[in-house]
Every structure is written in C-alpha cells, then in structure tokens.
gemmi code that builds the backbone of each chain (N, CA, C; Angstrom):
import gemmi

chains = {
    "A": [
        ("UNK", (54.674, 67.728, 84.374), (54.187, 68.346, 85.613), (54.509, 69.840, 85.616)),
        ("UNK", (53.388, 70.815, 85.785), (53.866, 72.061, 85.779), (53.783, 72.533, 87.109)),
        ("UNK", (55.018, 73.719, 87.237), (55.001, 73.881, 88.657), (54.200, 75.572, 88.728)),
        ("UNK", (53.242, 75.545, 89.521), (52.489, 77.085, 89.168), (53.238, 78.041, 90.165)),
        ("UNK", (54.040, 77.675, 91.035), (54.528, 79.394, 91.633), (55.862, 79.353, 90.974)),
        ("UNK", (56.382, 79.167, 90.080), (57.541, 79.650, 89.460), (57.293, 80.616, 88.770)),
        ("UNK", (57.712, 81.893, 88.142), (58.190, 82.548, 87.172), (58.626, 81.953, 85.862)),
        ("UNK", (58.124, 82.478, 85.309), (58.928, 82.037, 83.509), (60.491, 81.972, 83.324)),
        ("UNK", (61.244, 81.484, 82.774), (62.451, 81.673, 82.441), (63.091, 83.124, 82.335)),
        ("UNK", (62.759, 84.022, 81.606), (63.201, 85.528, 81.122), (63.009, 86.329, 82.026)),
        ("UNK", (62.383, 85.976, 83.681), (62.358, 86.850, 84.682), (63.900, 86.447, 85.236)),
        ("UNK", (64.260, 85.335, 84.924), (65.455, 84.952, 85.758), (66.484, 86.317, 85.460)),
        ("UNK", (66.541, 86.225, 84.166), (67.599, 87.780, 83.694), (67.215, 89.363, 84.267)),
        ("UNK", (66.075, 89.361, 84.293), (65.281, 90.704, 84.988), (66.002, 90.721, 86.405)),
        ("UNK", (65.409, 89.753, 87.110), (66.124, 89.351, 88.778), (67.350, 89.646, 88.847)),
        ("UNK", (68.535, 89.266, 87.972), (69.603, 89.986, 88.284), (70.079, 91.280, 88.134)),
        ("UNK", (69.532, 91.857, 86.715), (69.776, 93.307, 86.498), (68.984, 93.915, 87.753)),
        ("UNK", (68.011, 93.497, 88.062), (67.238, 93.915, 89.442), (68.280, 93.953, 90.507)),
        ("UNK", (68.790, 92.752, 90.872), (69.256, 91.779, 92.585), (70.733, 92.661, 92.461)),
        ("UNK", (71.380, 92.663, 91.369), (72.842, 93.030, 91.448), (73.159, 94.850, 92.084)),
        ("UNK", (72.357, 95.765, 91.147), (72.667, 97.328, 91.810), (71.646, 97.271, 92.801)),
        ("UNK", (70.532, 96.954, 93.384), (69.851, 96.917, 94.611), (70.915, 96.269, 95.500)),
        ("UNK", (71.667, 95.079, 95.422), (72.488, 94.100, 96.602), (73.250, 95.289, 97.270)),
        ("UNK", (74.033, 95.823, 95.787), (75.486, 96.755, 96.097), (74.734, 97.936, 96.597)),
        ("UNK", (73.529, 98.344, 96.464), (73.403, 99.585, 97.265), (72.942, 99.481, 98.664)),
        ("UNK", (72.338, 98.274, 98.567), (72.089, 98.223, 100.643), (73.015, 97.688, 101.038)),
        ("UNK", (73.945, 96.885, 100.394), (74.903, 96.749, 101.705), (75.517, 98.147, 101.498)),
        ("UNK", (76.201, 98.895, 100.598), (76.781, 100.270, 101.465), (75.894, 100.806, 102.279)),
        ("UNK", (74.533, 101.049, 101.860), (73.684, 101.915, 102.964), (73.451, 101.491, 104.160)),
        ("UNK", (73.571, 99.752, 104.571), (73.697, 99.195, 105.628), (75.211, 99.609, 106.342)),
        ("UNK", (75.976, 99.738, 105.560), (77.421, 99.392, 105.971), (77.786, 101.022, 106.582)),
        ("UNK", (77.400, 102.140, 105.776), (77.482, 103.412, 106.381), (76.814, 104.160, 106.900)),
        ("UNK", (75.152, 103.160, 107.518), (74.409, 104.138, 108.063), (73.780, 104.484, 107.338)),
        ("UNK", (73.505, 105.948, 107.278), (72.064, 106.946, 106.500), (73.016, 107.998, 105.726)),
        ("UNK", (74.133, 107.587, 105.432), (75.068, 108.891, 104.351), (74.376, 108.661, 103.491)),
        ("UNK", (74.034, 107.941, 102.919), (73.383, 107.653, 101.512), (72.130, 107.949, 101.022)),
        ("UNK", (71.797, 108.524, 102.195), (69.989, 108.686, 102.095), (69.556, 109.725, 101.216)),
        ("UNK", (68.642, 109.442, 100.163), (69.176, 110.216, 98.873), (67.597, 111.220, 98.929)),
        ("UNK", (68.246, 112.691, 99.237), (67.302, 113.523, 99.307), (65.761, 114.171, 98.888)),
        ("UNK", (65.913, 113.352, 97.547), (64.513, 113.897, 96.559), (63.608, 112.129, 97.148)),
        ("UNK", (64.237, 111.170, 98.225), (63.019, 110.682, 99.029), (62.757, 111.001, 100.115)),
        ("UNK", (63.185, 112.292, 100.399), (62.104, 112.792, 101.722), (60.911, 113.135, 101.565)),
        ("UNK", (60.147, 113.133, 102.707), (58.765, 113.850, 102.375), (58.365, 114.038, 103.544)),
        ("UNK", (58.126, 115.492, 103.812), (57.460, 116.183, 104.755), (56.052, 115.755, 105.227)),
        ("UNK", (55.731, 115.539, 106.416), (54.125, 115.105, 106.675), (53.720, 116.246, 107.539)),
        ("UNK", (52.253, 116.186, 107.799), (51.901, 116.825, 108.885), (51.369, 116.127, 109.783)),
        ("UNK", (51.915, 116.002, 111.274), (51.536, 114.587, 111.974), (50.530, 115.837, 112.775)),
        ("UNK", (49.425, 115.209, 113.505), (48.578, 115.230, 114.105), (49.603, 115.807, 115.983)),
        ("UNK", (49.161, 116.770, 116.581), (50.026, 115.870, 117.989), (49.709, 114.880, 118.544)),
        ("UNK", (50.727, 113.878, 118.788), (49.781, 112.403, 119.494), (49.217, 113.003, 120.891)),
        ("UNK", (50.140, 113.485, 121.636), (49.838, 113.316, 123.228), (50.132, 115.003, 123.831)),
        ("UNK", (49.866, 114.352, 124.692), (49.796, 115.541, 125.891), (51.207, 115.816, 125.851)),
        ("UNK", (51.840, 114.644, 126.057), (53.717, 114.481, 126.573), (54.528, 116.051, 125.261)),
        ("UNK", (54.280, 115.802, 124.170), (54.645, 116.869, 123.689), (54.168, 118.257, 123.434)),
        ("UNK", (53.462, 118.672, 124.426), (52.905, 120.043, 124.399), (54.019, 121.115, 124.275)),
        ("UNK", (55.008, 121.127, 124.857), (56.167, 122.114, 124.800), (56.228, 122.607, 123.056)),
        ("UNK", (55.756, 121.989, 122.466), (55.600, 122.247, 120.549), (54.396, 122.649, 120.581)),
        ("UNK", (54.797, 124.244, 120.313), (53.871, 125.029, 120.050), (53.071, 125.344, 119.338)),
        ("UNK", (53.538, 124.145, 118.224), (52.271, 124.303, 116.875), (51.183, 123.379, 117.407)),
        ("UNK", (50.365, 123.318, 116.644), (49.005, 122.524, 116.780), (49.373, 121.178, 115.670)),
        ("UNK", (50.190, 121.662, 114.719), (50.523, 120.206, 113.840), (51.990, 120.193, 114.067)),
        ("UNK", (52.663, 119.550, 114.303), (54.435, 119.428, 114.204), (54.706, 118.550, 112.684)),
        ("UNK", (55.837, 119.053, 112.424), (55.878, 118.312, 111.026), (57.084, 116.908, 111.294)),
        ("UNK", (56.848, 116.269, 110.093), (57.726, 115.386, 110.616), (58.610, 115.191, 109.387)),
        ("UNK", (59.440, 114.231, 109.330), (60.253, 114.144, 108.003), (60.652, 112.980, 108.161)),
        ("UNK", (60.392, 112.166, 106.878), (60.783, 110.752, 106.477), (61.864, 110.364, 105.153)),
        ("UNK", (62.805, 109.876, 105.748), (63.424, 109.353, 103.890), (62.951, 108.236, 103.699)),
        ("UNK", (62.357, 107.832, 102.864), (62.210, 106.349, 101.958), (63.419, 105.666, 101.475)),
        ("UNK", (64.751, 106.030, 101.575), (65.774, 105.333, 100.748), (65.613, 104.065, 101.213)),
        ("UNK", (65.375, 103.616, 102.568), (65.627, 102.027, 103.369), (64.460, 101.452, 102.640)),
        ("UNK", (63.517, 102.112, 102.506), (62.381, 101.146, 101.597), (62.155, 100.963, 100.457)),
        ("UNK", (62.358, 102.415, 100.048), (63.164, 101.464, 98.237), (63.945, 100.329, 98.231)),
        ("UNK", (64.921, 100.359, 98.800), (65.961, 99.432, 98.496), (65.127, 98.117, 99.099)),
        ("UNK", (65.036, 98.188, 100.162), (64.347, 96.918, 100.721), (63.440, 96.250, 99.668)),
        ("UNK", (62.452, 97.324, 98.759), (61.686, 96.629, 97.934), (62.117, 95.844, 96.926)),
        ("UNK", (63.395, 97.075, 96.573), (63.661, 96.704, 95.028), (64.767, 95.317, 95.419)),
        ("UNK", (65.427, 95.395, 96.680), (65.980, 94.033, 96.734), (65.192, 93.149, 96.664)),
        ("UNK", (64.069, 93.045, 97.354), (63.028, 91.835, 97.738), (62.879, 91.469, 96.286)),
        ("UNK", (62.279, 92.278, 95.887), (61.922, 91.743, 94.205), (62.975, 91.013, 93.406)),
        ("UNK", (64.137, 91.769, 93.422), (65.033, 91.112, 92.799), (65.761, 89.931, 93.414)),
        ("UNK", (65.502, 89.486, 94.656), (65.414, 88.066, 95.046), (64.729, 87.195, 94.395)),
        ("UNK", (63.777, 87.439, 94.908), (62.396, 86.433, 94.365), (62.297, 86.093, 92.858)),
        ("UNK", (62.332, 87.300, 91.730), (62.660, 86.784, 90.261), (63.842, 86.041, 89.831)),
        ("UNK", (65.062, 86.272, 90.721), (66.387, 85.225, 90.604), (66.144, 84.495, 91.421)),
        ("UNK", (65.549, 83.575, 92.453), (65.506, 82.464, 93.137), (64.407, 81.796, 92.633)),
        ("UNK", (63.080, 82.723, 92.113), (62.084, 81.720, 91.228), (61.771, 81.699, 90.329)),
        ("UNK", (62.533, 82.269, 89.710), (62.157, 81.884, 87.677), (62.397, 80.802, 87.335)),
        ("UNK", (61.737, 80.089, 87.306), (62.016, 78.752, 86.383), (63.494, 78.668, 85.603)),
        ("UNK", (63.913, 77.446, 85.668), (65.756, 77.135, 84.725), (65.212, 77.186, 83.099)),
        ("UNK", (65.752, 77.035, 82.359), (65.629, 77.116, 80.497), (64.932, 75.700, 80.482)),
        ("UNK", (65.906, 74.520, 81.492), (64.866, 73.000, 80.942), (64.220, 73.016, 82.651)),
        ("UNK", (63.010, 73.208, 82.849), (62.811, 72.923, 84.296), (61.994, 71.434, 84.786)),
        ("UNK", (63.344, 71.144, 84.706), (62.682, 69.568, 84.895), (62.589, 68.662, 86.082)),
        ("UNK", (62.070, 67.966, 86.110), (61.834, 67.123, 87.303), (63.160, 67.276, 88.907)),
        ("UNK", (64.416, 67.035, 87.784), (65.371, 66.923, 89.069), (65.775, 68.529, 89.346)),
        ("UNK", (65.763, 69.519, 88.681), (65.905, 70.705, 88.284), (65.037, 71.044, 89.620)),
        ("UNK", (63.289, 70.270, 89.711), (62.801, 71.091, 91.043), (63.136, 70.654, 92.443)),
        ("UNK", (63.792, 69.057, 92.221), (64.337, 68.335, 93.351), (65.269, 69.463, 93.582)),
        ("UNK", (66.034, 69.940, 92.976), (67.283, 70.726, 93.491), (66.972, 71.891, 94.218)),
        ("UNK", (66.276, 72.504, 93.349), (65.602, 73.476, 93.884), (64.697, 73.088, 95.560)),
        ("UNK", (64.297, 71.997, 95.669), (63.443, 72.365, 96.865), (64.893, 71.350, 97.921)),
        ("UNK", (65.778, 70.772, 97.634), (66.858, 71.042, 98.807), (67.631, 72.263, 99.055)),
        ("UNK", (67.914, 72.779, 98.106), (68.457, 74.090, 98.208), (67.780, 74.872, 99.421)),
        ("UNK", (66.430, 74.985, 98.689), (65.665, 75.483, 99.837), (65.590, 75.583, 101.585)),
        ("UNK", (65.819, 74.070, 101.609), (65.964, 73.246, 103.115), (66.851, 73.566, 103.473)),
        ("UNK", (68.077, 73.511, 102.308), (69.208, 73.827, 103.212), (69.573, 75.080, 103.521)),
        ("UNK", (69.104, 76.509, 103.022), (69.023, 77.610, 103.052), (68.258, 78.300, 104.509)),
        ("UNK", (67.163, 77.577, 104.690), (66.218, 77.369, 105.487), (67.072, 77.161, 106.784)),
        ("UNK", (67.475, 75.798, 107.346), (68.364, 75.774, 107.573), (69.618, 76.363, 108.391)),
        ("UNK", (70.062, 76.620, 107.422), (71.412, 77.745, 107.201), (70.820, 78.974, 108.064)),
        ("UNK", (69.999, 79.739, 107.493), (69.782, 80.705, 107.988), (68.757, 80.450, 109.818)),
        ("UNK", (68.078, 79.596, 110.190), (67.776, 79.233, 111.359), (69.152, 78.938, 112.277)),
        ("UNK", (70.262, 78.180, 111.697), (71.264, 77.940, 112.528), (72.213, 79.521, 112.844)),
        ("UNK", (71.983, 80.620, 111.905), (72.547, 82.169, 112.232), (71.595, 82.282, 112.645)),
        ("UNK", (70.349, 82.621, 113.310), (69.550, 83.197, 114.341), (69.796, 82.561, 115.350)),
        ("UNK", (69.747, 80.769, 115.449), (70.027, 80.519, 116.400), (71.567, 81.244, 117.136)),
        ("UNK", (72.644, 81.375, 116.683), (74.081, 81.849, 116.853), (73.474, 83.110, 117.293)),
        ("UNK", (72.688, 84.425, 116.790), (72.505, 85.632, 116.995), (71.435, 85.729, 118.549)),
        ("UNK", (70.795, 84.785, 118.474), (70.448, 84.937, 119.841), (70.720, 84.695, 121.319)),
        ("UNK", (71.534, 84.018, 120.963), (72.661, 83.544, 121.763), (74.102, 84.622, 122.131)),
        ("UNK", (74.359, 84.739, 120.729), (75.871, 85.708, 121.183), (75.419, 87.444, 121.192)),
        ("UNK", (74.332, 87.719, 120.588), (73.773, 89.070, 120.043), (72.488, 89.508, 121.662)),
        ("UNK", (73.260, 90.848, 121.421), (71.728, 91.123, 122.463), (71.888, 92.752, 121.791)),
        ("UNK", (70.655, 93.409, 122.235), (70.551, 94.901, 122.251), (70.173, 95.028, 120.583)),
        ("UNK", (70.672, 96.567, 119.770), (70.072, 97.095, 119.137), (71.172, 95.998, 117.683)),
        ("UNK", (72.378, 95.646, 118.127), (72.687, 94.471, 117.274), (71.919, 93.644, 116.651)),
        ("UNK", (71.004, 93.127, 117.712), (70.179, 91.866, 117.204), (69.109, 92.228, 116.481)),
        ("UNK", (68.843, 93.686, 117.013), (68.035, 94.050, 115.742), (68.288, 94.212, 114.558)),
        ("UNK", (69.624, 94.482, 113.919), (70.304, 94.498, 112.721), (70.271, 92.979, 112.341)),
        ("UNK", (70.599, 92.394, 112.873), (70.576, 90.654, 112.665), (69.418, 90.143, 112.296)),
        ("UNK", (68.034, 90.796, 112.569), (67.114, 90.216, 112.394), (66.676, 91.177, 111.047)),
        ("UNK", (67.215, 92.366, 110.703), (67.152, 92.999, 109.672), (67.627, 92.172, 109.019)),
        ("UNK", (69.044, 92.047, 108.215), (69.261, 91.196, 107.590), (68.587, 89.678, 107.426)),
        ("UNK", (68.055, 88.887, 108.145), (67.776, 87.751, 108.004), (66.379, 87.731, 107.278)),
        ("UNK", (65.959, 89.361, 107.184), (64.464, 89.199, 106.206), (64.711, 88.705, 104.802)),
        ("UNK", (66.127, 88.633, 104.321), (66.882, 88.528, 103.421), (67.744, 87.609, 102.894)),
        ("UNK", (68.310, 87.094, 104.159), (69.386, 85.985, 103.732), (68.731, 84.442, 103.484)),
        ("UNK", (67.563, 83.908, 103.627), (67.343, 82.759, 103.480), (67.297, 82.856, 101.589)),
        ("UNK", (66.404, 83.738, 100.865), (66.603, 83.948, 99.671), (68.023, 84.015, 99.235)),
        ("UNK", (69.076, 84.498, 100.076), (70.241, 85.099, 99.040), (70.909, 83.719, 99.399)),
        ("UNK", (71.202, 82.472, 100.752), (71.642, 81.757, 100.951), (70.848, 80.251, 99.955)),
        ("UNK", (69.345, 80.363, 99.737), (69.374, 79.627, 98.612), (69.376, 79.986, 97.198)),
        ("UNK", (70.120, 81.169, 97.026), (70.544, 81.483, 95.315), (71.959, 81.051, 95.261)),
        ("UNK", (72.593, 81.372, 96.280), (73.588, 81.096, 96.258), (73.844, 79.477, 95.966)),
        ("UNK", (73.024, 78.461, 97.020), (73.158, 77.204, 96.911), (72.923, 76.515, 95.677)),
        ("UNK", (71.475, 77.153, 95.199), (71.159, 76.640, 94.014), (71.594, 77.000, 92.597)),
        ("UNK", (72.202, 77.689, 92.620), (72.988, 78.031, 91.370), (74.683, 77.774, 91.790)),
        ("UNK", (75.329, 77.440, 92.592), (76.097, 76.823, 93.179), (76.169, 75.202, 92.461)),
        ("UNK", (75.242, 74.248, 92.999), (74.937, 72.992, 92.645), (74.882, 73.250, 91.084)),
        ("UNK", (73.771, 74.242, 90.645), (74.036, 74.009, 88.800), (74.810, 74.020, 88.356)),
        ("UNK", (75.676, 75.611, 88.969), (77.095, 75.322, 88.206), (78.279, 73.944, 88.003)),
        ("UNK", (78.040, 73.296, 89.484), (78.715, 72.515, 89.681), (78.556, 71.187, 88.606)),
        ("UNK", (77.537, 70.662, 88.384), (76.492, 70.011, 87.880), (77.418, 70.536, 86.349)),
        ("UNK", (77.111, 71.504, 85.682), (77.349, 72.022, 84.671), (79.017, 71.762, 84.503)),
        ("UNK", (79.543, 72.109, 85.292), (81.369, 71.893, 85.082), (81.241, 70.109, 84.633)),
        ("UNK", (80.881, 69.478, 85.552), (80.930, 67.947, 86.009), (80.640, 67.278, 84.477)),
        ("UNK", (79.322, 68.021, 83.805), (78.970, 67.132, 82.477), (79.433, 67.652, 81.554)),
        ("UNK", (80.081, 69.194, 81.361), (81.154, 69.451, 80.376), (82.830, 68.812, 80.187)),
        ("UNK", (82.666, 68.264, 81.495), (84.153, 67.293, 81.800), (83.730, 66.212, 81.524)),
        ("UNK", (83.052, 65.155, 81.242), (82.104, 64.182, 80.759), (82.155, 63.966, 79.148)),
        ("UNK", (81.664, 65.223, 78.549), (82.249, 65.626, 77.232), (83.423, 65.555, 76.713)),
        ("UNK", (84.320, 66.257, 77.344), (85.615, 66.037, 77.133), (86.443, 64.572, 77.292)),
    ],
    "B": [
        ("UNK", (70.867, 51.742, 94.917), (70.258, 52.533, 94.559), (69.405, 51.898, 93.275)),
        ("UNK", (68.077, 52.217, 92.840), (67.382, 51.713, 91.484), (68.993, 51.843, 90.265)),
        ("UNK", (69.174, 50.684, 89.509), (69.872, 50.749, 88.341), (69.414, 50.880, 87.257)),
        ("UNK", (70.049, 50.984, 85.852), (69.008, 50.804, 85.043), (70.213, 51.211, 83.475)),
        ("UNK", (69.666, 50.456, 82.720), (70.434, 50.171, 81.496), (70.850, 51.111, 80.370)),
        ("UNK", (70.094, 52.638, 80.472), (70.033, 53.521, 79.623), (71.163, 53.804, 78.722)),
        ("UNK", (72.552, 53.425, 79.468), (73.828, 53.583, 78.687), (73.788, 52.963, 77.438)),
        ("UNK", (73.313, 51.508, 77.828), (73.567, 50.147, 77.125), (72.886, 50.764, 75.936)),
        ("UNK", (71.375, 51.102, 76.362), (70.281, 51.232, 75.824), (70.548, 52.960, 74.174)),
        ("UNK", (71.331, 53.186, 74.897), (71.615, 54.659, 74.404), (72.468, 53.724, 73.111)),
        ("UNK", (73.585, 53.113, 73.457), (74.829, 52.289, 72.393), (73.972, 51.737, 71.177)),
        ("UNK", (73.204, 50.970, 72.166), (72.313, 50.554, 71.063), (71.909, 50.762, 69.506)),
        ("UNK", (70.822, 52.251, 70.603), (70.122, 52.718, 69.409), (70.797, 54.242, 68.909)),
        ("UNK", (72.282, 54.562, 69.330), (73.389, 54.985, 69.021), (72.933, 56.204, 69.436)),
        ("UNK", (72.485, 57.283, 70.331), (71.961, 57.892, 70.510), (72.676, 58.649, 71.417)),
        ("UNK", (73.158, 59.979, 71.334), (73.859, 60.639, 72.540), (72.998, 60.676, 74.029)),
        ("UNK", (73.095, 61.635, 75.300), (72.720, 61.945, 76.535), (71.862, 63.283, 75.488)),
        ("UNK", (71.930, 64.365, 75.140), (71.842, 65.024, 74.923), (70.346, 64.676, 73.866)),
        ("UNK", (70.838, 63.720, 72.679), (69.113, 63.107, 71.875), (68.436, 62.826, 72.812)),
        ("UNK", (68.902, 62.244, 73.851), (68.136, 61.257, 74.339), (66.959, 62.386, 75.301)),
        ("UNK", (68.089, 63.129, 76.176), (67.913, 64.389, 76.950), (65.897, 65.263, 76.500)),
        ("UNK", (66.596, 65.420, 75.129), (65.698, 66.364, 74.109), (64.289, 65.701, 73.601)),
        ("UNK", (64.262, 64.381, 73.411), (63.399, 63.072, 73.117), (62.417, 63.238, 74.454)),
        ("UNK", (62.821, 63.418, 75.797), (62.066, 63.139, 77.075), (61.916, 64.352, 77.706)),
        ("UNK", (62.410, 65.522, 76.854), (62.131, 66.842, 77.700), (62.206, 67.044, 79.111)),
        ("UNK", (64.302, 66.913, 79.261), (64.398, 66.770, 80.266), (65.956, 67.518, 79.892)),
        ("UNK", (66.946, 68.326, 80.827), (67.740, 68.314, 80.798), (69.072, 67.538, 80.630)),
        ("UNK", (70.452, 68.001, 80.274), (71.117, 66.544, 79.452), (71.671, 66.424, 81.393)),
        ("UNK", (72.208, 67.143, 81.626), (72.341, 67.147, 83.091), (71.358, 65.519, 83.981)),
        ("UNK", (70.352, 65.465, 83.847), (69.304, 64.895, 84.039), (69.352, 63.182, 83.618)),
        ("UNK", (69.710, 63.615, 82.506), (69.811, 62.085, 82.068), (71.687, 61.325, 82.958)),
        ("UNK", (72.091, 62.574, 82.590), (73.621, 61.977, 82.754), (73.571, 61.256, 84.516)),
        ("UNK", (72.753, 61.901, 85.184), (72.648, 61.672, 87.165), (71.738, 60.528, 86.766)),
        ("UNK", (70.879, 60.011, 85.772), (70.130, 58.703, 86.186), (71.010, 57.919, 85.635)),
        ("UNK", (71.605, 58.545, 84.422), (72.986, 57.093, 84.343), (74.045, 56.626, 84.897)),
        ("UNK", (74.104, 57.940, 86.122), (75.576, 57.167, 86.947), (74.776, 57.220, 87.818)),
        ("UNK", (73.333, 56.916, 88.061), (72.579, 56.567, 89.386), (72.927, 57.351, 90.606)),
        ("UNK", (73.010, 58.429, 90.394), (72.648, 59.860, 91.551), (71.282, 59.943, 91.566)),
        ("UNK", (70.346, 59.810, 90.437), (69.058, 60.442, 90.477), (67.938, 59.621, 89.710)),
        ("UNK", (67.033, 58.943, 90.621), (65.767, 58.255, 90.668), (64.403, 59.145, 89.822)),
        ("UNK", (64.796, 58.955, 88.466), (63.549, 59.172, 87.652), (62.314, 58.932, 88.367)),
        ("UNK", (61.234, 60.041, 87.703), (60.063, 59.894, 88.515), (59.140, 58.498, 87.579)),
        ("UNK", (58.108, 58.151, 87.944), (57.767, 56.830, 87.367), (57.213, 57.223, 85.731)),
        ("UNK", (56.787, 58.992, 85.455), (56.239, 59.187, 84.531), (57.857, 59.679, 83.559)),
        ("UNK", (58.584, 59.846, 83.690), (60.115, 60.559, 82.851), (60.855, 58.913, 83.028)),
        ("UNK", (60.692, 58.086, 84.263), (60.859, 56.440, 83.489), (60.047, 55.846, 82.158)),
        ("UNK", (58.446, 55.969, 82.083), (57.993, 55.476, 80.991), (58.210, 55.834, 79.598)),
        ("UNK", (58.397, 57.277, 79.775), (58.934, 57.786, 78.407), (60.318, 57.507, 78.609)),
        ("UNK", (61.292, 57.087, 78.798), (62.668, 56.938, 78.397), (62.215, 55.235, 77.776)),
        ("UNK", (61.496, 54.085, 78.865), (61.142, 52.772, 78.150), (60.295, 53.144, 76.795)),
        ("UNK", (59.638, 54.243, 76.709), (58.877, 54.439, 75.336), (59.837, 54.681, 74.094)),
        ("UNK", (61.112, 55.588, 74.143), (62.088, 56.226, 73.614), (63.037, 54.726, 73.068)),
        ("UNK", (62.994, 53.662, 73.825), (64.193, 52.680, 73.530), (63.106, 51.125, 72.923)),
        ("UNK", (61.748, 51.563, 72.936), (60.520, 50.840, 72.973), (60.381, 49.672, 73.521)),
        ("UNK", (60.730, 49.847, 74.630), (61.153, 48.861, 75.547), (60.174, 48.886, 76.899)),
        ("UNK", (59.310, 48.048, 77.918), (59.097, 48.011, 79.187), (59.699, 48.383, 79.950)),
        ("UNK", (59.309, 49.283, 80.932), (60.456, 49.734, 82.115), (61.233, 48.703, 82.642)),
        ("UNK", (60.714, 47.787, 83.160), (60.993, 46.594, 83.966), (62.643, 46.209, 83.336)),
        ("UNK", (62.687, 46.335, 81.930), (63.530, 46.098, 80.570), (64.919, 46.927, 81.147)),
        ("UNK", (64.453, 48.269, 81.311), (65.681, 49.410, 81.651), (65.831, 49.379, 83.404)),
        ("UNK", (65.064, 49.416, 83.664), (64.882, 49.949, 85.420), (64.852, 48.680, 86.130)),
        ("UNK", (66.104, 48.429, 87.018), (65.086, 47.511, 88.078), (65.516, 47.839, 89.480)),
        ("UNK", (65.193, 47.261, 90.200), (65.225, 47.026, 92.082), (66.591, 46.621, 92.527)),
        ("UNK", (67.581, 47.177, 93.347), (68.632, 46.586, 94.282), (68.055, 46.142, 95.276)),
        ("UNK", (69.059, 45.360, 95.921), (68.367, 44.894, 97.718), (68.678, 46.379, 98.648)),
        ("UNK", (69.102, 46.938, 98.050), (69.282, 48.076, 98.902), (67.916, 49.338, 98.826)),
        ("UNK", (67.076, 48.847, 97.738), (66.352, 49.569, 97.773), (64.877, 48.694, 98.407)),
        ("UNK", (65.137, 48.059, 99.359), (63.945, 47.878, 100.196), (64.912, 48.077, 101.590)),
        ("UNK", (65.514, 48.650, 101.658), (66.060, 48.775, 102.969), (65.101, 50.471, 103.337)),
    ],
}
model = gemmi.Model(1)
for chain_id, residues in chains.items():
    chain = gemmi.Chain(chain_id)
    for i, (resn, *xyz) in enumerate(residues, 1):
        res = gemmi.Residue()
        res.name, res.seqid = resn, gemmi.SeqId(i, " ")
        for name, pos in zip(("N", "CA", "C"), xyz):
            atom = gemmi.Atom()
            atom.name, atom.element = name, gemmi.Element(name[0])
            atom.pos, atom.b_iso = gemmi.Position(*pos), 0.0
            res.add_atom(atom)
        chain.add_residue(res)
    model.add_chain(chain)
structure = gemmi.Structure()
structure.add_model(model)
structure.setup_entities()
C-alpha cells in the first residue's frame, strides 16, 4: 500500500537541518520581541494615503517600512515541520502509518485541549500570542509523539536482542 | 486479542524476527508487536507471512472470544 502525501525518506534529514536553526531562532525572536529583526529584511514601500484621517502627512505618498524577519522564520519553520513530521520512516510500513496517524490524534488533541485552557485563562493581546504559537504546535506536539513512540519501540526491541 | 503462531512458526523454519521482517517488507519492530500481540496485521502482510512459512492463515492466525466482543 503506498501512502501518496508522504515525503520520501531523505527529506526526513533535510527537515531537521531545516526544523533545528529555524526552532532556535523563533523562539529567541518570540522570546525577545523584535531585537532580532535582522536589517537587510526591511523594505521600504510607498503606500498610497488610505484616508482622509491622515491628512496631517504632508506628502501625497507616506512611506512605510516592513521587516520580514517574522516571515522568514515562520516559513522556514513551517517547512521544516512538515519535511520532519512527513517524510516517510526507512521501512514505512503498515504499523509505522498506524503510529503515525495516532500520533496525529493525539497531537490534535493535545493541542485543542491548550486552546481550550487559553481561552479560558488568556484574554487580550496574550491570546493572541497563544494563537500564534498554536499555528505550530500541533506539528511540533506530533513530532515529538511520534518519534517519541519510535524511539521507545526501538529501545524495547534492542532489549529483546539482548 | 487475534493470536497467532509466528514464534513457533519462525523455530521451525529457524528463521530470525529480522529474516522474517525483510521476507514481508515490513519492519523488525513490526513483526516483534504481532508476536507479542500488540499489533493486528493487516489481512494482506497476514497472507504473506502464511506464504513465507507456506502455510494457510487460518494455520498461523486465529480468533479469541475476545475478539467478537
């Protein structure tokens, strides 16, 4: 049985050299704010004026200024989720996708029972951080699970051996 | 849970988890959870393990009362 939305095996290694310096750089850039916001991604626009409300700006175009650092990272994390949570294992076999699709559930899950908690105890510009992160954590809570169980799996039948 | 003889079956025809594993293109992991009955082979990775020992499923695999509950 082949499974068609997996990835090949050899993306699995890509995904981490990917997932590992993307992880460590948004959580500092999450963790300190915009210190990190790395200058050669700004880029100057020329916005249009929207409204009347800002007439006191005396130009006819006001400029504006954007950093991209939050969306790099956002990308390059996303990606490097997705190639480490779906590359196919070396043998991808039958129980290999059973695991994989509880992992899933329970990740699923996992992360519905922290929104549920965040909407409840979280209000204001918090919960917007909460819901930032959670674009994220159902992937990182089933990598964690599912390579969790392999390892485990893996200790269990090398002690078997022995 | 479904039981099923593969150990016996393995002694037999003297065959490690790992031949056996490689024979059905399946992880050794895989074989080892249907032999301590954690994990219910699908009906097509059952026929090739009865093909592997040249045996009928019925032979390796059968029914508990717990599995019509």
């Amino acid at each position: 049985m082949e499974t068609q939305f997996l990835f090949p095996y050899r993306y699995k290694r890509i995904g981490w050299f990917v997932l590992i310096p993307f992880f460590a750089l948004s959580l500092a850039y999450s963790i300190t704010g915009q210190v990190y916001d790395l200058p050669f991604l700004t880029f100057t626009f020329q916005e249009e004026q929207k409204s009347s409300l800002y007439q006191d700006d005396s130009f006819l175009f006001s400029l504006h200024q954007e950093n991209f650092t939050n969306e790099v990272l956002g990308i390059g994390l996303l990606i490097g989720l997705i190639l480490t949570a779906f590359s196919k294992e070396k043998i991808e076999d039958e129980r290999i996708k059973h695991l994989r699709l509880e992992s899933l559930l329970w990740a699923v899950y996992c992360n519905s029972l922290l929104i549920l908690v965040a909407i409840i105890f979280i209000y204001g510009g918090l919960f917007m951080t909460v819901m930032t992160y959670s674009m994220f954590t159902p992937l990182i809570f089933f990598i964690l699970r599912f390579n969790w169980l392999l390892w485990k799996e893996k200790k269990q039948s090398i002690q078997i051996l022995i | 849970m479904m039981k099923n003889t593969i150990r016996i079956e393995r002694a037999i025809k003297n065959i490690t988890q790992a031949e056996l594993a490689d024979l059905v293109k399946v992880s050794r992991q895989t074989i080892n959870a249907i032999e301590s009955n954690k994990y219910i082979p699908s009906a097509v990775l059952a026929l090739k393990i009865a093909k592997v020992f040249e045996k009928k499923v019925e032979d390796i695999f059968s029914l508990e009362e717990k599995d019509w509950q």
